[in-house]
PDB file of N, H, CA, C and O in Angstrom:
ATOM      1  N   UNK A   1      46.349  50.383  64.230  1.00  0.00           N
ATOM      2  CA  UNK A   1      47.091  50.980  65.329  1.00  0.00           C
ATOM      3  C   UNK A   1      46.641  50.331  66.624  1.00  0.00           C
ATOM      4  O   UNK A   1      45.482  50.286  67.036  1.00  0.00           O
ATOM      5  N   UNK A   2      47.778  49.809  67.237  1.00  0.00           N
ATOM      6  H   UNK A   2      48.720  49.845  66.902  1.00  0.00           H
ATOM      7  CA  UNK A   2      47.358  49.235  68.693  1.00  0.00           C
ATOM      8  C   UNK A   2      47.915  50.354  69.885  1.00  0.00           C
ATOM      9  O   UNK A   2      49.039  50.811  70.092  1.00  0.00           O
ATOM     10  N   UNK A   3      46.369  50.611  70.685  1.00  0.00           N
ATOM     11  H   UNK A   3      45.455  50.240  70.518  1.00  0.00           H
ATOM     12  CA  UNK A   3      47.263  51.218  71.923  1.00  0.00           C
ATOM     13  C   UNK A   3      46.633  50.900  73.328  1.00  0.00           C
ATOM     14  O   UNK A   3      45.529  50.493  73.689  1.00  0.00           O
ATOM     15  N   UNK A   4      48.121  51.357  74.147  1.00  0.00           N
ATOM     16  H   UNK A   4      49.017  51.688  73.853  1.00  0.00           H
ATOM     17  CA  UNK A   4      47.732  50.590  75.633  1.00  0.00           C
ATOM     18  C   UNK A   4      46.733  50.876  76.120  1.00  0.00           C
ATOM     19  O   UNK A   4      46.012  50.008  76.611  1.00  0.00           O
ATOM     20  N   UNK A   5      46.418  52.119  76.124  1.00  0.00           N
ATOM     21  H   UNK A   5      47.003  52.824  75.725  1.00  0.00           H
ATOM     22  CA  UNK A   5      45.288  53.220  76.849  1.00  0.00           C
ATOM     23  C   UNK A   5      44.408  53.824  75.468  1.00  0.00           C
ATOM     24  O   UNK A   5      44.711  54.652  74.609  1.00  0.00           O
ATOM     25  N   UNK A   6      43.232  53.027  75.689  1.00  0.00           N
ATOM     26  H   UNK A   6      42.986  52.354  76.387  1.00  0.00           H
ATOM     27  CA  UNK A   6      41.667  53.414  75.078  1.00  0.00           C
ATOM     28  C   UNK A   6      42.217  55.205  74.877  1.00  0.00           C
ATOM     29  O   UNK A   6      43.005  55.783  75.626  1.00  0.00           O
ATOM     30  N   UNK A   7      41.556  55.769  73.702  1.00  0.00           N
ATOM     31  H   UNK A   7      40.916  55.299  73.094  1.00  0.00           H
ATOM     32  CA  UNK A   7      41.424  57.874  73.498  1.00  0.00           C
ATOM     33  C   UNK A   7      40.036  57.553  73.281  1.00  0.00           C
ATOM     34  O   UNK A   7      39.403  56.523  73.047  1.00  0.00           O
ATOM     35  N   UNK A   8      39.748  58.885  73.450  1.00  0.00           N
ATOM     36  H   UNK A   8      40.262  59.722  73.641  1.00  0.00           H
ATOM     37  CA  UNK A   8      38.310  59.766  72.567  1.00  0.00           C
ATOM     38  C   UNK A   8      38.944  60.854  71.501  1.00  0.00           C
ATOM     39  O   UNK A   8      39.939  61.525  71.773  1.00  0.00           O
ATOM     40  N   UNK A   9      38.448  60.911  70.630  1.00  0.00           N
ATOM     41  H   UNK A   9      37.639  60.365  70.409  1.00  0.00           H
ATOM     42  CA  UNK A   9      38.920  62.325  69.992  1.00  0.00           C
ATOM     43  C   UNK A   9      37.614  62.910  70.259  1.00  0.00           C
ATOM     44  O   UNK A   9      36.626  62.192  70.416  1.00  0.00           O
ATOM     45  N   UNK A  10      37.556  64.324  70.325  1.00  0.00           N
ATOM     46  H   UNK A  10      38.359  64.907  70.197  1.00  0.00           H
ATOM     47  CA  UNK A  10      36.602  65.041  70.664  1.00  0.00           C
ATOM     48  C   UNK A  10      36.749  66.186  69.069  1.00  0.00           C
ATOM     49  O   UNK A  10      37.724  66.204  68.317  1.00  0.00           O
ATOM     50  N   UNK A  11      35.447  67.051  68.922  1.00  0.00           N
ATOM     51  H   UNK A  11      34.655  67.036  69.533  1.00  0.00           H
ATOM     52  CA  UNK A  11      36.103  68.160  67.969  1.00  0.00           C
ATOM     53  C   UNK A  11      34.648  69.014  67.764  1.00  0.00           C
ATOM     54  O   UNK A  11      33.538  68.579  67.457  1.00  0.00           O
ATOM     55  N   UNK A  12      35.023  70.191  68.011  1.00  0.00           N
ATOM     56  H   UNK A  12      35.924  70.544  68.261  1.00  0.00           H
ATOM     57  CA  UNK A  12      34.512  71.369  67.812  1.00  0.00           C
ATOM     58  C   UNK A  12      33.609  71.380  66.741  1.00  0.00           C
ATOM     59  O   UNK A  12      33.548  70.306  66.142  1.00  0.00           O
ATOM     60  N   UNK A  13      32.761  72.440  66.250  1.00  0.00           N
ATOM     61  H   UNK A  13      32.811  73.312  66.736  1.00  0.00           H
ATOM     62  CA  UNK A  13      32.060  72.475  65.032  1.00  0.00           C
ATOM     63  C   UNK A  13      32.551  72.479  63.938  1.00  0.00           C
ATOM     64  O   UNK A  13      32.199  71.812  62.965  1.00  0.00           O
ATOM     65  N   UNK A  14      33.794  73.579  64.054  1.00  0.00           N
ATOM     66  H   UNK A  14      34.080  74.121  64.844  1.00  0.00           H
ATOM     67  CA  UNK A  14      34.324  73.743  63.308  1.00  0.00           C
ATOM     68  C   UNK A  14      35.461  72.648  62.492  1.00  0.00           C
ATOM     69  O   UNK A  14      36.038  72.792  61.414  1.00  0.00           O
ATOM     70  N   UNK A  15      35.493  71.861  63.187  1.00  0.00           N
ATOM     71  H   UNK A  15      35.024  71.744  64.062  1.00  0.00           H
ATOM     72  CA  UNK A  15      36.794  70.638  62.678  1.00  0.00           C
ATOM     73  C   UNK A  15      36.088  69.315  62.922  1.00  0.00           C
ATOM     74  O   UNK A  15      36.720  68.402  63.454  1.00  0.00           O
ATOM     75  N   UNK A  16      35.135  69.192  62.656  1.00  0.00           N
ATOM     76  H   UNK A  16      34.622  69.933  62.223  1.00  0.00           H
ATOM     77  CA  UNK A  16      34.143  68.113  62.790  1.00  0.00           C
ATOM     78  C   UNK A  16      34.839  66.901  61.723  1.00  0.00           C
ATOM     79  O   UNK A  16      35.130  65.768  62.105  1.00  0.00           O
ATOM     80  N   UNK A  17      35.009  67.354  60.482  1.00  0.00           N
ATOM     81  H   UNK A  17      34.772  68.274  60.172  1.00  0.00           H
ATOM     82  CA  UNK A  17      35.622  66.659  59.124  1.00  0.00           C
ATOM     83  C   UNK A  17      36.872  66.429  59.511  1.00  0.00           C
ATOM     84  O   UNK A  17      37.170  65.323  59.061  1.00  0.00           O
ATOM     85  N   UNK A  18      38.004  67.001  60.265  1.00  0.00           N
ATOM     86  H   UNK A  18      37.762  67.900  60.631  1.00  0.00           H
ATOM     87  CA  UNK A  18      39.158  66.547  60.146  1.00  0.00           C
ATOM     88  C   UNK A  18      39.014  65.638  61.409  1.00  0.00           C
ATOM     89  O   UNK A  18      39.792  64.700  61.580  1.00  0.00           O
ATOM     90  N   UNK A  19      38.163  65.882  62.159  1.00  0.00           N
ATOM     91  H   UNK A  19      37.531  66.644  62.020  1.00  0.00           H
ATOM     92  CA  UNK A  19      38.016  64.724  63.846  1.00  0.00           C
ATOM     93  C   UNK A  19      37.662  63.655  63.169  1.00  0.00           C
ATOM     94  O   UNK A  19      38.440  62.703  63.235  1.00  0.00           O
ATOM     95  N   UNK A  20      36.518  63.517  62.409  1.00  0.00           N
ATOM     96  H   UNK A  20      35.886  64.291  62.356  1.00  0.00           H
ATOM     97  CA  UNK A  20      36.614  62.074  61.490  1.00  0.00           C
ATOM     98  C   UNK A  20      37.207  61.440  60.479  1.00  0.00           C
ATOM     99  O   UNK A  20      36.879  60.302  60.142  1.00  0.00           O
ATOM    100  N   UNK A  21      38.162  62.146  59.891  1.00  0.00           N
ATOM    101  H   UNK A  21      38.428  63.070  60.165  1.00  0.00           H
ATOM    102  CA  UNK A  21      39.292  61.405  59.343  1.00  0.00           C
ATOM    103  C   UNK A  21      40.055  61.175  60.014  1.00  0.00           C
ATOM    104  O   UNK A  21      40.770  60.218  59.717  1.00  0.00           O
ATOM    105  N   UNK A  22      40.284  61.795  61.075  1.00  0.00           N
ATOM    106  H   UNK A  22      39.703  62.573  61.317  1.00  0.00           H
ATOM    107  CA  UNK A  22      41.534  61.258  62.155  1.00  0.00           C
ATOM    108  C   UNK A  22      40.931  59.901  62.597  1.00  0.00           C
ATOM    109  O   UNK A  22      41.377  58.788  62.316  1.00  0.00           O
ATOM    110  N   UNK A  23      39.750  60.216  63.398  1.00  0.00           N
ATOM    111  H   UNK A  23      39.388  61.120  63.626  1.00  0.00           H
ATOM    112  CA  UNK A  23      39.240  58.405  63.701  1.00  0.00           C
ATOM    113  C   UNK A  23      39.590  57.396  62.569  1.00  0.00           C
ATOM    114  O   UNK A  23      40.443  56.513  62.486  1.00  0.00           O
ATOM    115  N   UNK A  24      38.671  57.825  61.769  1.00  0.00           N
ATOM    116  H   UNK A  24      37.978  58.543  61.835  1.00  0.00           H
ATOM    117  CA  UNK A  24      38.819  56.967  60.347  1.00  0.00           C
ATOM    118  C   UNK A  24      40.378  56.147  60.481  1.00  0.00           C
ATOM    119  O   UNK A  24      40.580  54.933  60.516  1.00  0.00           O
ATOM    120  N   UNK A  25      41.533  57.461  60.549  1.00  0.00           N
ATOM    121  H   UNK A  25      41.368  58.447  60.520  1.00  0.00           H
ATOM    122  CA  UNK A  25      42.712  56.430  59.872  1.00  0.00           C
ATOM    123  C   UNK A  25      43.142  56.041  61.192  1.00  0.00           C
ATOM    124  O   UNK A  25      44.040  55.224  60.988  1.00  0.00           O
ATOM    125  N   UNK A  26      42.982  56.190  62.500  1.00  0.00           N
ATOM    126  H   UNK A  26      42.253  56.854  62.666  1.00  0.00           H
ATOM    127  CA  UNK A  26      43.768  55.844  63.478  1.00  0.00           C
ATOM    128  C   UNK A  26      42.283  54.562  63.864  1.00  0.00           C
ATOM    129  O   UNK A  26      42.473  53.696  64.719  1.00  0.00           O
ATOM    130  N   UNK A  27      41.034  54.640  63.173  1.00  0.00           N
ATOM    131  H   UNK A  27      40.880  55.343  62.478  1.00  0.00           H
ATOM    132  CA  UNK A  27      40.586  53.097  63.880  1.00  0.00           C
ATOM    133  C   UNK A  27      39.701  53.282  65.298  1.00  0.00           C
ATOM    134  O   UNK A  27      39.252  52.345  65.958  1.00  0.00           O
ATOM    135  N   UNK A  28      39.599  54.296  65.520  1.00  0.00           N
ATOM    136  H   UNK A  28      39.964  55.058  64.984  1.00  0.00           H
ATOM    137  CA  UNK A  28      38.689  54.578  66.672  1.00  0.00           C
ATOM    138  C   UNK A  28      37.726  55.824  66.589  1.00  0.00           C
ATOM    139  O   UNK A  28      37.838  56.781  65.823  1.00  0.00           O
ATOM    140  N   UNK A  29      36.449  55.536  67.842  1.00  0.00           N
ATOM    141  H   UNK A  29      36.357  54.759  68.464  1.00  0.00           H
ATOM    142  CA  UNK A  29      34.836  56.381  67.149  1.00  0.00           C
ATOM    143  C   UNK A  29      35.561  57.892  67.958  1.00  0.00           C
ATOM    144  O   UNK A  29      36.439  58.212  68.759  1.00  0.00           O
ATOM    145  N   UNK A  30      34.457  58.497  67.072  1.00  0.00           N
ATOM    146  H   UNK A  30      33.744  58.238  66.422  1.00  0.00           H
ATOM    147  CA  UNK A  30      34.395  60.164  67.667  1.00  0.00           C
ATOM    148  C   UNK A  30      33.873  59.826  68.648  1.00  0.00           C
ATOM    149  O   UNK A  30      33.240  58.777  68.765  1.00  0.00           O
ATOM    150  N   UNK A  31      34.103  60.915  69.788  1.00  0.00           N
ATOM    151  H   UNK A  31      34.617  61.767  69.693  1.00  0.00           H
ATOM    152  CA  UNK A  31      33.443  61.240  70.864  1.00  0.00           C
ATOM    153  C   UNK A  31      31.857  61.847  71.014  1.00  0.00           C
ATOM    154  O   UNK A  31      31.815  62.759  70.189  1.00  0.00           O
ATOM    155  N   UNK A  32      31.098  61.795  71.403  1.00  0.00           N
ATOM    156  H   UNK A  32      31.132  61.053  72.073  1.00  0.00           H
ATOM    157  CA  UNK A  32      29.818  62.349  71.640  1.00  0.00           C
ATOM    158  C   UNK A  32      29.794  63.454  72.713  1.00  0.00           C
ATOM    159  O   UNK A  32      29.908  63.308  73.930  1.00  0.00           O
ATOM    160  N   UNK A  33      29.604  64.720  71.930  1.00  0.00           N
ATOM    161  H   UNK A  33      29.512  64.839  70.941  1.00  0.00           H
ATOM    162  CA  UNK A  33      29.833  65.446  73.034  1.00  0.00           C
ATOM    163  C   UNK A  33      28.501  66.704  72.712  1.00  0.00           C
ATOM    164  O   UNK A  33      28.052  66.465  71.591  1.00  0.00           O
ATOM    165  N   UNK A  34      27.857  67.786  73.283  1.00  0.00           N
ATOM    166  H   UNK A  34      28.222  67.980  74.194  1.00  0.00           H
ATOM    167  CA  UNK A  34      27.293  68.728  72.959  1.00  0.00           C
ATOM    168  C   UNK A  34      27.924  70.165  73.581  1.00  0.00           C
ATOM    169  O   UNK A  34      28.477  70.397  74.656  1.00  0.00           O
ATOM    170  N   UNK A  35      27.585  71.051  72.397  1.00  0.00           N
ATOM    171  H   UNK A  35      27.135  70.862  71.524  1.00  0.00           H
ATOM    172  CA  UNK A  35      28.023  72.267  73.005  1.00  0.00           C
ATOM    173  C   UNK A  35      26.812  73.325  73.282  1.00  0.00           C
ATOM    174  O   UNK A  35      26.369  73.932  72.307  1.00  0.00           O
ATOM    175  N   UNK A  36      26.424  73.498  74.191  1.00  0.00           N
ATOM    176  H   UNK A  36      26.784  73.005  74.983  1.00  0.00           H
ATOM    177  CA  UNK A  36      25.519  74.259  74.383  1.00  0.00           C
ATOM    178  C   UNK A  36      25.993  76.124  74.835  1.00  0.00           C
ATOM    179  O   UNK A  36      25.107  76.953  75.044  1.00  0.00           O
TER     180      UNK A  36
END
């Protein structure tokens, strides 16, 4: 997948597994984020 404008995907605790299959098939890293 080519795109004009760089994403982050970001994802909750709870959807941690589906935020990295989304990267996975779209080709770009998870985001680094903390929830305090």
């Amino acid at each position: 997948m080519s795109a004009q404008t760089p994403f982050l995907v970001f994802s909750g605790t709870n959807s941690r597994y589906l935020a990295e299959k989304i990267c996975n098939s779209l080709g770009c890293p998870l985001g680094q984020m903390n929830i305090q």
